[in-house]
N, C-alpha and C positions, 0 to 999 in steps of 0.2 A: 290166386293173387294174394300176396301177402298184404294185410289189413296194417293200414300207416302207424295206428297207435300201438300194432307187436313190436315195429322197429324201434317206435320213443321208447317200449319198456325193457328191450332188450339191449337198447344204448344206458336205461338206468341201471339195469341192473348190471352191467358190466363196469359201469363208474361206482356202483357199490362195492365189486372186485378190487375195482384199482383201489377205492378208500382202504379197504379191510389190507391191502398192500402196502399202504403209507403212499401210493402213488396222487398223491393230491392233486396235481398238473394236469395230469393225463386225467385224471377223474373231471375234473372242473371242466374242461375244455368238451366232453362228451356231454357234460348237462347243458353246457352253452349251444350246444349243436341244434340239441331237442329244443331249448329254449326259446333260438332263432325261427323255429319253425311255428311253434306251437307256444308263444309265451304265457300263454296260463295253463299249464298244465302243470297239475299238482304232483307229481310223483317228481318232477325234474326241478320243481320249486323245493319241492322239502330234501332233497337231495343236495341241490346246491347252498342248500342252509347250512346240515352235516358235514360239509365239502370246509364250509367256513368256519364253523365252529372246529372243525378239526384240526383246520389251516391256522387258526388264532390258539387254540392249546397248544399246539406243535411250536408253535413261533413262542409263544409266554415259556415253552421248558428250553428250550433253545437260547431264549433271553436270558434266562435263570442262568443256566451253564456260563452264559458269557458274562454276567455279570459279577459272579464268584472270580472271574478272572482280573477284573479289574482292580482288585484288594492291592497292587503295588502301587499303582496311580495315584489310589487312594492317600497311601503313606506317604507317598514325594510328593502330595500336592498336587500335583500335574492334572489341574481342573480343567484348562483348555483344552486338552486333549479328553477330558471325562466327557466333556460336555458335546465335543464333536464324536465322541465314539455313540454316547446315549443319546443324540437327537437322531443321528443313523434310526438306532436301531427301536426305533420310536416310530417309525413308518409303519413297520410291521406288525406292533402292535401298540396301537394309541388306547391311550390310557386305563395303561394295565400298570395299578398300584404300585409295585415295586419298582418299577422302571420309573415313575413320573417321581416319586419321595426322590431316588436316587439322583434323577435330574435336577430338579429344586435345590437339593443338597449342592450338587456340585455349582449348580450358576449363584448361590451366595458364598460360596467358599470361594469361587473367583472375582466377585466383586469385593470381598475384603481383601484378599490378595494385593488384587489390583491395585487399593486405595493403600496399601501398604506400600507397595514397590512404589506409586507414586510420589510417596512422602518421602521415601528414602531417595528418586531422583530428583525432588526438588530440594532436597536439602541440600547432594552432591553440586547440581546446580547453582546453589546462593552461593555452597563457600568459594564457589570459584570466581562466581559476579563480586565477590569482599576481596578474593586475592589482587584482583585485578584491580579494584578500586583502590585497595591499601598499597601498590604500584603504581597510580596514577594513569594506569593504563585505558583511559576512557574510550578512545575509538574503540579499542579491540570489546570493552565491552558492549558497545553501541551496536556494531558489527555483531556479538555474540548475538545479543538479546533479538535485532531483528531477522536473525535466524529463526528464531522461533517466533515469528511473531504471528503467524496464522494459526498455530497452535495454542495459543495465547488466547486466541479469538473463544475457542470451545473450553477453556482451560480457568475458571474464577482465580484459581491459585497463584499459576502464573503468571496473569496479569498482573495482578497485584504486588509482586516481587518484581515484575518488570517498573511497575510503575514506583515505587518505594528505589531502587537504584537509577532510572531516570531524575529522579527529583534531589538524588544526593547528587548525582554529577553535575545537574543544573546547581545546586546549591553550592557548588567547590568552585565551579568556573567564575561565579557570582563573586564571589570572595577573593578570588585571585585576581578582581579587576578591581578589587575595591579602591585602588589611587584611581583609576579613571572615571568611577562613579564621583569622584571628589573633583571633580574640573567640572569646567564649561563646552568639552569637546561633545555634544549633545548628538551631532551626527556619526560619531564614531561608538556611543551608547548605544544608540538604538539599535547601528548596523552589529553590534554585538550581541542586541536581546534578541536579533531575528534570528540568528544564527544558533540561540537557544530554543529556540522554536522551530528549529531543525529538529532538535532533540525532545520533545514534546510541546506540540501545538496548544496542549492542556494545563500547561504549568501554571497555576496561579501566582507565582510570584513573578512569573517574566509578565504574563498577562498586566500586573499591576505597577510593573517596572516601565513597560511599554507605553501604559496609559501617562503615565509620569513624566516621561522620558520625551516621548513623540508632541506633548505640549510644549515641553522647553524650546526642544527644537524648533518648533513652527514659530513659537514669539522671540526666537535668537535671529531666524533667519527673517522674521518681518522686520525686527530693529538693524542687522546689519544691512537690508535693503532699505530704506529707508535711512541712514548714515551714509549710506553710499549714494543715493540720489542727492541727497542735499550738498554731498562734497563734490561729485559731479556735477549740478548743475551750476555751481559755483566758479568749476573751471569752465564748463561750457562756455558761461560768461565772458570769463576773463579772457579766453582765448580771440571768442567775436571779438570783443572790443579790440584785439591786441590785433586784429587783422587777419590771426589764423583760422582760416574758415574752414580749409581741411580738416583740421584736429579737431575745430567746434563740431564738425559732422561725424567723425569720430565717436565722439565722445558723448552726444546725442543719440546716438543709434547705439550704445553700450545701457545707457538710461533705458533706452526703448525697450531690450532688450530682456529688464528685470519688470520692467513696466510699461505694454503697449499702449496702456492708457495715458501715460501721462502726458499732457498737456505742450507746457512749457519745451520739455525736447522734442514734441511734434512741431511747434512753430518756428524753435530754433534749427534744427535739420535742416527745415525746409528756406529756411530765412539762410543759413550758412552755404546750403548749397547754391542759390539763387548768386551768391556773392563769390563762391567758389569760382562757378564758370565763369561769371564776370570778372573775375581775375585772373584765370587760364588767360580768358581771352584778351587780357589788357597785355599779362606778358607776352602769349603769342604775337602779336603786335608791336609791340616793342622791340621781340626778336628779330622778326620781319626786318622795321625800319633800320633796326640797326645794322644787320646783315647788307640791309639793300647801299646804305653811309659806307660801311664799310669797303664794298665794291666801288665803289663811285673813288671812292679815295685810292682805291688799289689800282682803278685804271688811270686816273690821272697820275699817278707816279710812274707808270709805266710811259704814258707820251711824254711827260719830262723826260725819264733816261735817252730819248734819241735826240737828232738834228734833223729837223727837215730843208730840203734845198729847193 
């Protein structure tokens, strides 16, 4: 019967074949065998170490080779493509010197790249946000810019160019309304600063136009409320006295209307309408009698037209 440990040294020594073969696979896979069976056993340990070290010289001249080959990449630049070829082949053998220099190399020659192409697209970028500006053309830049505006997000650069032609367009619109900043039309300002705050919610000078703006308007509209209450209730007045109770209820609940509180068109409402129905009810009444006169007269003319015998 053949003794277990002739089989483990007869599987090593035939993966010492395969190595002296260049068969590295087939060698490996035969010391794993032994390995499975028997994991501390030394001949199949220091074997599979051989296997490795051979396996890692074989892969560093193999790198070597390929790496002489990437000299045109070199020359055109073409780092994105250096950098995905050498992290590949980086697997194989991790850090072995010439490969990891070569990598280093190529990932900063692509971040200045990079920060080059970038300057040169945001340069193309601005002149185009100036052409459109120096056209008047503001939507479409509006529209441009929030194209880009999540990119913007990761972007210091862009934002900041974004933000520098949001704040001229806000400044141009600003200027172009400058007669209507010169009036008292206070509700037709403000609904123009918000409408700038469509275009940046951040604009300091709408921000300070608004705080300006939105005061006028609230003490415009408490003095024409308050002009209008006092000229209202004055017809309110005049109408009760005049008899017209309708219109005084009218013109009560118009009061009320700007002001539930107020007083004075609460007791007149309520006093004009009281007066109201009381005078529905005096003309219905009136209509009645006169209707009922009426008949009374139209039948007595009727028994005159005959003779009775």
């Amino acid at each position: 019967m053949t003794d277990i440990q002739d089989v483990f040294n007869q599987y090593i020594a035939q993966a010492e074949l395969l190595l002296n073969e260049g068969k590295l696979k087939d060698a490996y896979n035969l010391c794993m065998k032994v390995l499975e069976a028997d994991p501390e056993n030394e001949g199949a340990i220091n074997m599979k170490e051989r296997i490795s070290d051979a396996a890692l010289n074989y892969n560093q001249k193999a790198i070597d080779e390929k790496l002489k080959t990437l000299k045109p990449l070199w020359e055109n630049g073409e780092y994105a493509e250096l950098i995905k070829i050498l992290s590949e082949l980086y697997r194989f053998a991790p850090h072995y010197g010439p490969l990891e220099e070569q990598l280093a190399q190529a990932q900063d020659m692509y971040r200045k790249q990079f920060a080059t192409q970038t300057k040169d697209v945001l340069r193309v970028y601005m002149q185009e946000l100036e052409s459109l500006l120096q056209e008047k053309k503001y939507d479409e830049m509006i529209k441009l810019m929030l194209e880009k505006n999540r990119e913007a997000l990761t972007n210091p650069q862009l934002k900041a160019i974004h933000q520098n032609y949001r704040d001229k367009i806000i400044a141009i619109k600003i200027e172009e309304k400058k007669s209507l900043f010169e009036t008292e039309k206070f509700e037709d300002i403000v609904k123009f600063l918000y409408q700038m705050q469509q275009i940046d919610r951040a604009n300091k000078q709408v921000e300070e136009l608004l705080k300006k703006y939105r005061k006028n308007l609230l003490v415009s509209q408490v003095s024409n409320k308050q002009e209008f209450t006092l000229k209202a209730t004055e017809d309110m007045t005049t109408l009760y006295q005049l008899g017209k109770y309708e219109k005084a209820v009218q013109v009560a609940e118009e009061i009320l209307h700007f002001d539930p509180l107020d007083k004075a068109a609460k007791a007149m409402a309520s006093k004009a309408k009281a007066k109201y129905a009381k005078q529905l009810q005096e003309e219905t009444e009136n209509q009645i009698a006169t209707s009922y006169q009426e008949m009374k007269n139209e039948q007595a003319f009727n028994q005159n037209a005959f003779t009775s015998l």
